[in-house]
SEKOL-261307 format. One record per residue (C-alpha): residue in one letter; x, y, z. Coordinates in nm, 2 decimals, decimal comma. Example, Ala and Ser with C-alpha at 12.3 -4.5 7.8 and 13.67 -1.06 7.14 Angstrom:
% residues 2
('A'; (1,23; -0,45; 0,78)) ('S'; (1,37; -0,11; 0,71)) 
//
This chain:
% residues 373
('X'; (0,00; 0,00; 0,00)) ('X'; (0,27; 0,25; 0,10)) ('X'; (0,50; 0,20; -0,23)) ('X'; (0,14; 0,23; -0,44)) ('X'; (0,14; 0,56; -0,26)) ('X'; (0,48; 0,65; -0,32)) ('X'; (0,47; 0,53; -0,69)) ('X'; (0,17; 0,78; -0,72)) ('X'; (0,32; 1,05; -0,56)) ('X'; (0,62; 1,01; -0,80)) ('X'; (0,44; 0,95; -1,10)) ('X'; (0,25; 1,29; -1,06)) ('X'; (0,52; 1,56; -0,94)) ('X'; (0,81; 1,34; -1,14)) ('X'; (0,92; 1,69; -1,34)) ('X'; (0,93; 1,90; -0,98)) ('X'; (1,12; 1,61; -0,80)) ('X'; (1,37; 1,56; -1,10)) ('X'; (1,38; 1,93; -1,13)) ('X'; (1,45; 1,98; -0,73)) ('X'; (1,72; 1,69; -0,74)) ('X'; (1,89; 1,82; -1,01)) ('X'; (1,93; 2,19; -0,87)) ('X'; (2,02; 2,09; -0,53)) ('X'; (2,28; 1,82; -0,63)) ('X'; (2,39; 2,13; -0,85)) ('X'; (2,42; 2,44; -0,58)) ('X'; (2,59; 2,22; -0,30)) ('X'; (2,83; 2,11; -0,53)) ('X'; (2,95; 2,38; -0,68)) ('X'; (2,90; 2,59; -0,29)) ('X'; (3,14; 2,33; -0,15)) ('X'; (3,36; 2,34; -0,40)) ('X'; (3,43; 2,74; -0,43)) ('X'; (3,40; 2,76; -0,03)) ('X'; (3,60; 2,40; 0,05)) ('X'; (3,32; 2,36; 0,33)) ('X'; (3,01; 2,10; 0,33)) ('X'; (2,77; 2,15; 0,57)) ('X'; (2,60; 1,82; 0,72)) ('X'; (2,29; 1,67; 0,51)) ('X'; (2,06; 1,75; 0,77)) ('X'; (2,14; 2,13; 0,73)) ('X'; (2,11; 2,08; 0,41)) ('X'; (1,77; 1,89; 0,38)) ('X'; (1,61; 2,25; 0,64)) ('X'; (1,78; 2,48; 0,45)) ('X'; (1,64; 2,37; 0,12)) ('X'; (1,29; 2,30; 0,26)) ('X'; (1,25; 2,66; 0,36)) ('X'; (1,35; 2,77; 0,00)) ('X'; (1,12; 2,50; -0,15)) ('X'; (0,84; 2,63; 0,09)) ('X'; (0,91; 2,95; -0,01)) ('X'; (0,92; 2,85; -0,43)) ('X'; (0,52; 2,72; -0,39)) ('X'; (0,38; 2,94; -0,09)) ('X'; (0,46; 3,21; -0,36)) ('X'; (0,33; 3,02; -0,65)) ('X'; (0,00; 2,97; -0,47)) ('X'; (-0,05; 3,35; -0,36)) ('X'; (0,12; 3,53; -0,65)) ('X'; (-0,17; 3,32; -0,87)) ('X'; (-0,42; 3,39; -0,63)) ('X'; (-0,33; 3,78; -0,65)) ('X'; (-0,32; 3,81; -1,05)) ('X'; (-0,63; 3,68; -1,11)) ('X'; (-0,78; 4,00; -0,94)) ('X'; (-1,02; 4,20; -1,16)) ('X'; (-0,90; 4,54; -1,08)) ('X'; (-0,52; 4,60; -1,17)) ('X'; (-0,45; 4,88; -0,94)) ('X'; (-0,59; 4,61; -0,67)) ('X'; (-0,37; 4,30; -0,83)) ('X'; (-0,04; 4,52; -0,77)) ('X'; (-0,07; 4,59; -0,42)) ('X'; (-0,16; 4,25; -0,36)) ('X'; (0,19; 4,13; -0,49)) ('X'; (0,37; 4,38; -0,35)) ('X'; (0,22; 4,28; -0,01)) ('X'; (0,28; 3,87; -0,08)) ('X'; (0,67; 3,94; -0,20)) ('X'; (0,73; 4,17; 0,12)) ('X'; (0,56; 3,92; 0,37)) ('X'; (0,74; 3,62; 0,22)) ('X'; (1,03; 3,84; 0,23)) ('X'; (0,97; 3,91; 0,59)) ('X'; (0,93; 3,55; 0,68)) ('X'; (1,16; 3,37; 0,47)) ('X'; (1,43; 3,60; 0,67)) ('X'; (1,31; 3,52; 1,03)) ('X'; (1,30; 3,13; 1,00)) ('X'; (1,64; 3,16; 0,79)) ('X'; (1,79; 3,39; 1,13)) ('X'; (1,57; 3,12; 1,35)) ('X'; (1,73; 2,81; 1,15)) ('X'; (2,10; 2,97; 1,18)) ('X'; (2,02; 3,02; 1,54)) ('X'; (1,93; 2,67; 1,61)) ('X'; (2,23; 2,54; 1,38)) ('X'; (2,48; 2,70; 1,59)) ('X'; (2,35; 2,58; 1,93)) ('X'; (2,32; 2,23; 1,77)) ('X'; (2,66; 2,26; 1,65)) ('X'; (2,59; 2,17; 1,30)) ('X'; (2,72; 2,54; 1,15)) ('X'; (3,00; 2,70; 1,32)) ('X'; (2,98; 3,10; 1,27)) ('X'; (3,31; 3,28; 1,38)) ('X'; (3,08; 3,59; 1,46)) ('X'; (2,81; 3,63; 1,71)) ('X'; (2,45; 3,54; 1,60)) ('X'; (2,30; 3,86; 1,52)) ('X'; (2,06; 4,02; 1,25)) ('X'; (2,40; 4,20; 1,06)) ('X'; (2,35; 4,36; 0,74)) ('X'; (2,47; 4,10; 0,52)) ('X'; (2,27; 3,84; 0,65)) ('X'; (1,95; 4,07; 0,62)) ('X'; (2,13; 4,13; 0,29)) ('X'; (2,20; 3,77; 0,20)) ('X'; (1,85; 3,71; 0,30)) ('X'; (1,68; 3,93; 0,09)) ('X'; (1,89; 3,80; -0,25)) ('X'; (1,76; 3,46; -0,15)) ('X'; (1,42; 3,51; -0,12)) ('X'; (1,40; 3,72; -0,43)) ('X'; (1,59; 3,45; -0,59)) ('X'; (1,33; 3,19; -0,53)) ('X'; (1,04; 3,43; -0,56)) ('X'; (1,15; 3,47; -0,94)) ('X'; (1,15; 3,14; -1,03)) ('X'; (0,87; 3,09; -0,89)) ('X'; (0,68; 3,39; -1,06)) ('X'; (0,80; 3,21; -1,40)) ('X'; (0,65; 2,93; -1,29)) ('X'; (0,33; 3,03; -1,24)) ('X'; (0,35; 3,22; -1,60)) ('X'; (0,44; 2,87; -1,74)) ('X'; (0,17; 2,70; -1,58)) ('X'; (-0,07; 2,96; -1,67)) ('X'; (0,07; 2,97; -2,07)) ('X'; (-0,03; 2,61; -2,04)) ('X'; (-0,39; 2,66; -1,93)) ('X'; (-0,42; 2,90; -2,19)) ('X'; (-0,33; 2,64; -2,43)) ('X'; (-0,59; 2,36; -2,32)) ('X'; (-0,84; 2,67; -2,27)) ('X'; (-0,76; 2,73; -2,63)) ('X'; (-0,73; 2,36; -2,77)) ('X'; (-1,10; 2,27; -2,55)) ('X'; (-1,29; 2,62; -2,73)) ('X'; (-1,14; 2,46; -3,09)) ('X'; (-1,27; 2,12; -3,02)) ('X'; (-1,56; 2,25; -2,91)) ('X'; (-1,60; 2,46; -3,23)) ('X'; (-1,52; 2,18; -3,42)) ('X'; (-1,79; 1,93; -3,29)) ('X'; (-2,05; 2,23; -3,33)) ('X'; (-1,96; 2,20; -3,67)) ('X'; (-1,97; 1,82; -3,73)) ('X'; (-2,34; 1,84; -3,54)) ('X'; (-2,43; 2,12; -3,76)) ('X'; (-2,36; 1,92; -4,05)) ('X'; (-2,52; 1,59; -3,87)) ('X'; (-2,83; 1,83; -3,84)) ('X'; (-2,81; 1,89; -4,22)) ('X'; (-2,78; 1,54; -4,32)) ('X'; (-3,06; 1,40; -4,08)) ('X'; (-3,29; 1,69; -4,28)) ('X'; (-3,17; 1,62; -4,60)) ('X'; (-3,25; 1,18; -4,45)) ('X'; (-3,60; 1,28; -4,34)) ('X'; (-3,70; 1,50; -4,67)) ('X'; (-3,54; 1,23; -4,85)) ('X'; (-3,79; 0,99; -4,67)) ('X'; (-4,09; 1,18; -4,66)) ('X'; (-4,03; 1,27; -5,08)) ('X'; (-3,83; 0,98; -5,27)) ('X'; (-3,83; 1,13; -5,59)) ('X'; (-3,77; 1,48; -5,69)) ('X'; (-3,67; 1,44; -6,00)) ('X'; (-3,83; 1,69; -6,27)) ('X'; (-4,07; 1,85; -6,03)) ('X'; (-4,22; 2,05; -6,27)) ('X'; (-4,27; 1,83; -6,49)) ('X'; (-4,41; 1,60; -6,19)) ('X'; (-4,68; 1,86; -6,10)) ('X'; (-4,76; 1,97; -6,47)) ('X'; (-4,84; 1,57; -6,46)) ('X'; (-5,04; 1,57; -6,11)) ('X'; (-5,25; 1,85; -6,23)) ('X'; (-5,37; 1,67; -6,55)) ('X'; (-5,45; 1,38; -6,38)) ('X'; (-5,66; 1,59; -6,10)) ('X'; (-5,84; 1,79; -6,35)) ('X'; (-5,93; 1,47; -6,59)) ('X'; (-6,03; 1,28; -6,21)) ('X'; (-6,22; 1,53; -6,08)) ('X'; (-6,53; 1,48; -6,28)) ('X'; (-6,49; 1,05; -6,29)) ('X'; (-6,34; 1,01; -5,92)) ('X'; (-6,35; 1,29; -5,68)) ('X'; (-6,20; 1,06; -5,40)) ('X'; (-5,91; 0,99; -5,65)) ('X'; (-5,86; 1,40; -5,73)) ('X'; (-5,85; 1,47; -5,36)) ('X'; (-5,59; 1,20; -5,33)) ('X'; (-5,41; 1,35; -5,58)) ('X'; (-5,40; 1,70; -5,47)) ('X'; (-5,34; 1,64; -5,12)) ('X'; (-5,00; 1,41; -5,22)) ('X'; (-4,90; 1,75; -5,45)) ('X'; (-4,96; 1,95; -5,19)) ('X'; (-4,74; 1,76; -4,95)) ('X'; (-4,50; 1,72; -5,22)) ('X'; (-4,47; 2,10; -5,30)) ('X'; (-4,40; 2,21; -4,94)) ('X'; (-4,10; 1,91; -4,88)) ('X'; (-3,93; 2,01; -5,23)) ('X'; (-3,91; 2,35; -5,05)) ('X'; (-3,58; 2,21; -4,84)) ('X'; (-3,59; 2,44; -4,56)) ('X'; (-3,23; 2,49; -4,44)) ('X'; (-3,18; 2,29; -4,09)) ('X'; (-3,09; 2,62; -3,94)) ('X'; (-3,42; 2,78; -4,07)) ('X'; (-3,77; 2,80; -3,84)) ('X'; (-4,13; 2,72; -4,08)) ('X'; (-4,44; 2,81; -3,99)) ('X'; (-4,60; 2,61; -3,79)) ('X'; (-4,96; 2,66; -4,00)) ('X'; (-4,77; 2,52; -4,25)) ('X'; (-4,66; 2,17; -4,12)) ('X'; (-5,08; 2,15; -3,99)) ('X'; (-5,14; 2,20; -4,35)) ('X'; (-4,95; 1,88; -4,42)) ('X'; (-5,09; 1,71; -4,13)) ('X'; (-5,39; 1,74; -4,27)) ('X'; (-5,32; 1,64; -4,63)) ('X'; (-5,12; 1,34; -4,52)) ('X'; (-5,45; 1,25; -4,27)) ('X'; (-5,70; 1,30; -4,57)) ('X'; (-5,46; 1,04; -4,75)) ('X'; (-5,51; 0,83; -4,55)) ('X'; (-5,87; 0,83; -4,51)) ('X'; (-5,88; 0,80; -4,88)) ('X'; (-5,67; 0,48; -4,86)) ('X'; (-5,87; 0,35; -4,53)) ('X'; (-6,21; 0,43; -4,71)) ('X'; (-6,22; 0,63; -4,39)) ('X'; (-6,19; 0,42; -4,17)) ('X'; (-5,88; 0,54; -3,93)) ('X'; (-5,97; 0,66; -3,59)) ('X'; (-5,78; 1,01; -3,55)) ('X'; (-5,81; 1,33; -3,39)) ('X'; (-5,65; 1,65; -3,46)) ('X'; (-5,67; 1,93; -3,21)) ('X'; (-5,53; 2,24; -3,25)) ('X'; (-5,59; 2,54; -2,98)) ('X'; (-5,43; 2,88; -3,02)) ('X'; (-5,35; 3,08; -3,31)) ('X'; (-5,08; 2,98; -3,43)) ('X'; (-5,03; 3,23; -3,74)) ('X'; (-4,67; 3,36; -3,71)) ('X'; (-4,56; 3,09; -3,55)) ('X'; (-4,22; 2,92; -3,61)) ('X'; (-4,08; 2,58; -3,54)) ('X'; (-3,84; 2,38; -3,65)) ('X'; (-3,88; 2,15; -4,00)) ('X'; (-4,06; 1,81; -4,05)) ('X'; (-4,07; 1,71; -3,65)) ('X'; (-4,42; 1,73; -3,62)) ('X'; (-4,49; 1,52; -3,96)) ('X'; (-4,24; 1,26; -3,82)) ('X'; (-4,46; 1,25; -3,52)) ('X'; (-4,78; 1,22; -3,73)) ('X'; (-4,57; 0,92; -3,98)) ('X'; (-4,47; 0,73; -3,70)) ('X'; (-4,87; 0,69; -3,57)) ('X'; (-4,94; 0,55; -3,89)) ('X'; (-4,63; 0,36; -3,94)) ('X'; (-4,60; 0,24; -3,64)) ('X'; (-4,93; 0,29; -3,44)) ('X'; (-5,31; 0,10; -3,44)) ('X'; (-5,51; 0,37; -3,58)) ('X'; (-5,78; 0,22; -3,66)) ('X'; (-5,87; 0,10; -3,29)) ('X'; (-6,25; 0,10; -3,25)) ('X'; (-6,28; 0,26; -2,85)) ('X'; (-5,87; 0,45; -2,83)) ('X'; (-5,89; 0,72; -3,12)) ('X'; (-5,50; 0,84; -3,20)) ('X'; (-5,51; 1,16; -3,09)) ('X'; (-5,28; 1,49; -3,23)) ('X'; (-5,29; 1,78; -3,00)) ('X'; (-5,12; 2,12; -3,09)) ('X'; (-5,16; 2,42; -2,76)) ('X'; (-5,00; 2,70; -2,81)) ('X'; (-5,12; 2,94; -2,48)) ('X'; (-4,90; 3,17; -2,30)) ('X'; (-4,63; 3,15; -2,48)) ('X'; (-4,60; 2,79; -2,43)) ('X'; (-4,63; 2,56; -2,73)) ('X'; (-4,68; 2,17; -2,65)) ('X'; (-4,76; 1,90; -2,92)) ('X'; (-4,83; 1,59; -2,79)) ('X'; (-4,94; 1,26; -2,99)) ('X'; (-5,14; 0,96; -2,82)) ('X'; (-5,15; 0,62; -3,04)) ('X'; (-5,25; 0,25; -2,94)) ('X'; (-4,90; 0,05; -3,03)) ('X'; (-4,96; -0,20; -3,30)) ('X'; (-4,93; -0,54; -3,16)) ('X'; (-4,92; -0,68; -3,51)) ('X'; (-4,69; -1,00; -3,52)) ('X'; (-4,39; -0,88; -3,79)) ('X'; (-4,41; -0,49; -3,68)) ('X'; (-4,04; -0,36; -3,56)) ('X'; (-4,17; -0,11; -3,29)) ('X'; (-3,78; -0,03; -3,22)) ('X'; (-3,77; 0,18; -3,59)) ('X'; (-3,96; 0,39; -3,38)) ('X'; (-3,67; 0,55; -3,20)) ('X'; (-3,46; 0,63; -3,54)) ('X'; (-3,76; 0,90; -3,62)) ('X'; (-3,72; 1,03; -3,23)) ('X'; (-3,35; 1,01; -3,19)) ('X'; (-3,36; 1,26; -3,47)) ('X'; (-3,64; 1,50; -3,34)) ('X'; (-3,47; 1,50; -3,00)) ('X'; (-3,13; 1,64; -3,17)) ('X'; (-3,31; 1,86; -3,36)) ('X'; (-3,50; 2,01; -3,08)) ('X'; (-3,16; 2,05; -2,89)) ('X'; (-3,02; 2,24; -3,18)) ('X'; (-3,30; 2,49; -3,16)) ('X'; (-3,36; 2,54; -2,85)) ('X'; (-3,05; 2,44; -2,58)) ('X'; (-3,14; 2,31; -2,30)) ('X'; (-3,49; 2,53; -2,30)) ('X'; (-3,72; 2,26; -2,38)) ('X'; (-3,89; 1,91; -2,29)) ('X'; (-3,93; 1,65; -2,47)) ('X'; (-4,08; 1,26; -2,35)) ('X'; (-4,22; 0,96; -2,53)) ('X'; (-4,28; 0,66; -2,31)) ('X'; (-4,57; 0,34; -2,35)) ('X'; (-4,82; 0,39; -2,04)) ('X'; (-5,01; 0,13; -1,86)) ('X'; (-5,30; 0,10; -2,10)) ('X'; (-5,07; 0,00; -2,39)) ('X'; (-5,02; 0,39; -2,58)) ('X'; (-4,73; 0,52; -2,73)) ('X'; (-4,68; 0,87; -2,64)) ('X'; (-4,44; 1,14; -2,73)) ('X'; (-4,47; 1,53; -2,58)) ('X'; (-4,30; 1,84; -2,68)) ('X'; (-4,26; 2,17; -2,47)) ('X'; (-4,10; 2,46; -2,55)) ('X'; (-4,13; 2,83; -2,47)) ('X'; (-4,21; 3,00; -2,81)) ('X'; (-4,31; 3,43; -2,84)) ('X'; (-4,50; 3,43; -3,17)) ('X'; (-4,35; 3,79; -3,28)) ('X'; (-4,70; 3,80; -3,49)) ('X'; (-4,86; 3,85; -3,07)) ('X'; (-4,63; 4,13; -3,00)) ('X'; (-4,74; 4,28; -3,34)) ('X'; (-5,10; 4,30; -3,26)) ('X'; (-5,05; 4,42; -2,92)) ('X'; (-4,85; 4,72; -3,01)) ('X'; (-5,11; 4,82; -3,31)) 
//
């Protein structure tokens, strides 16, 4: 246990102990060998702990006093720390050569006192130590710069790698909710014959048709994935795809939509709500006799919340778990927009329904508008 604590301790301040060694082994050396005298290790081992003391008691109040606000206030503070450690570093050095003599382990020719060139000698040492260690916290703080620097790039860079996600998931769901978009206008020119010459044979078989341009218009507009739609528009294509597919049904899908509030002026975010209203019909029973799937748009207060309610299709073969790909993407989506300052849940209650609600706080400028006319 105690070498696992040692092997740690060296393993994290390996550079400072290295560093240490090196200068000590260095200064009694070449101190012996100009002044022909070695003082015992155990004088040795003091001595250099007060100027180690002294080498990170600065470094932690030097960096404490320059990250003050005000720099009239960040000066005096490190004139006050340099002339306190001064102050100090000098009475434990007079208090250590004190207790050397006595012990006998320096011998001084000359009477203990507080002489000039000890005060001198003193003051050089202290300011000797107190500049390294000033350059050391400039060092350490050049690093933190660095990392600061290297964490705002690599956060710049994954913004940019979602932002691009988020373009390729709208492109994915546009792709999926319009396969072809080849020729358009040739597409519609096309649609628009066949409505007219169906209107008068099949009416059922015109609406069909117009509601599928309809829908088809409004996804070949490719909103960017930065861009806000109205959200009258993606109700519009709610109710186009619904009418679809009552005309496919014969009518016979259970579905509510219920929208509250006025939502003209009102912007949200691309294709999430028509995912929601896919994934009922892809995925959910909507044709349930007693539990109607249920669409509910509320925009009141400010608050917008969309919440969908379908019976989950028990049908053997169905892969409820494709579910989540449509969900996964709404939920990044709704995080691009909007931070943190939304809510979004989908969970399966007790009585077997799938259900998926959106909040979000949302002032319809079209509100303030009014108000000030």
């Amino acid at each position: 246990m105690n070498f696992l604590i040692i092997n740690n301790f060296y393993k994290k301040y390996k550079v400072h102990l290295i560093a240490w060694g090196a200068y000590i082994i260095y200064e009694v050396f070449i101190t012996g060998l100009i002044s022909k005298t070695f003082s015992q290790p155990g004088s040795y081992f003091i001595v250099y702990l007060l100027n180690i003391s002294l080498f990170y008691a600065h470094a932690f109040f030097y960096g404490k006093a320059v990250n003050a606000k005000v720099q009239t206030l960040k000066f005096i503070n490190v004139i006050i720390i340099i002339v306190l450690e001064i102050s100090l570093y000098s009475i434990i050095a007079f208090s250590l050569r004190y207790l050397f003599n006595i012990l006998h382990l320096v011998n001084y020719n000359r009477p203990i006192i507080l002489d000039q060139e000890f005060i001198l000698s003193c003051i050089w040492r202290s300011l000797y130590f107190i500049g390294f260690s000033t350059g050391y916290v400039y060092i350490l703080k050049s690093f933190e710069d660095r990392k600061r620097v290297e964490a705002l790039e690599r956060q710049s860079l994954v913004t940019q790698i979602e932002k691009q996600a988020l373009e390729n998931d709208l492109v994915q769901s546009q792709n999926n909710f319009l396969r072809s978009q080849i020729n358009p206008h040739f597409l519609f020119n096309t649609l628009n014959f066949i409505y007219n010459d169906a209107r008068k044979k099949a009416p059922m078989a015109a609406d069909a048709i117009m509601n599928l341009a309809e829908m088809m218009r409004y996804a070949l507009k490719r909103p960017e994935a930065s861009e806000l739609v109205p959200l009258s528009e993606e109700v519009e294509q709610i109710e186009h795809l619904i009418n679809l597919h009552k005309l496919r049904t014969a009518n016979t899908i259970n579905l509510e939509l219920e929208v509250n509030g006025d939502l003209f002026g009102l912007r949200f975010p691309p294709l999430i709500l028509l995912t929601l209203v896919e994934n009922i019909f892809k995925h959910g029973n909507v044709s349930h006799s007693s539990q109607p799937a249920i669409i509910k748009i509320d925009y009141n207060n400010n608050n917008l919340n969309i919440t969908t309610i379908n019976m989950v299709n028990d049908v053997k073969g169905k892969q409820h778990e494709s579910h989540h790909v449509g969900i996964d993407n709404i939920n990044k989506r709704l995080a691009n927009f909007y931070k943190d300052d939304y809510i979004f849940r989908y969970y399966k209650d007790p009585l077997n329904r799938y259900i998926t609600e959106i909040d979000v706080n949302i002032v319809n400028p079209m509100a303030k508008l009014n108000i000030n006319q």
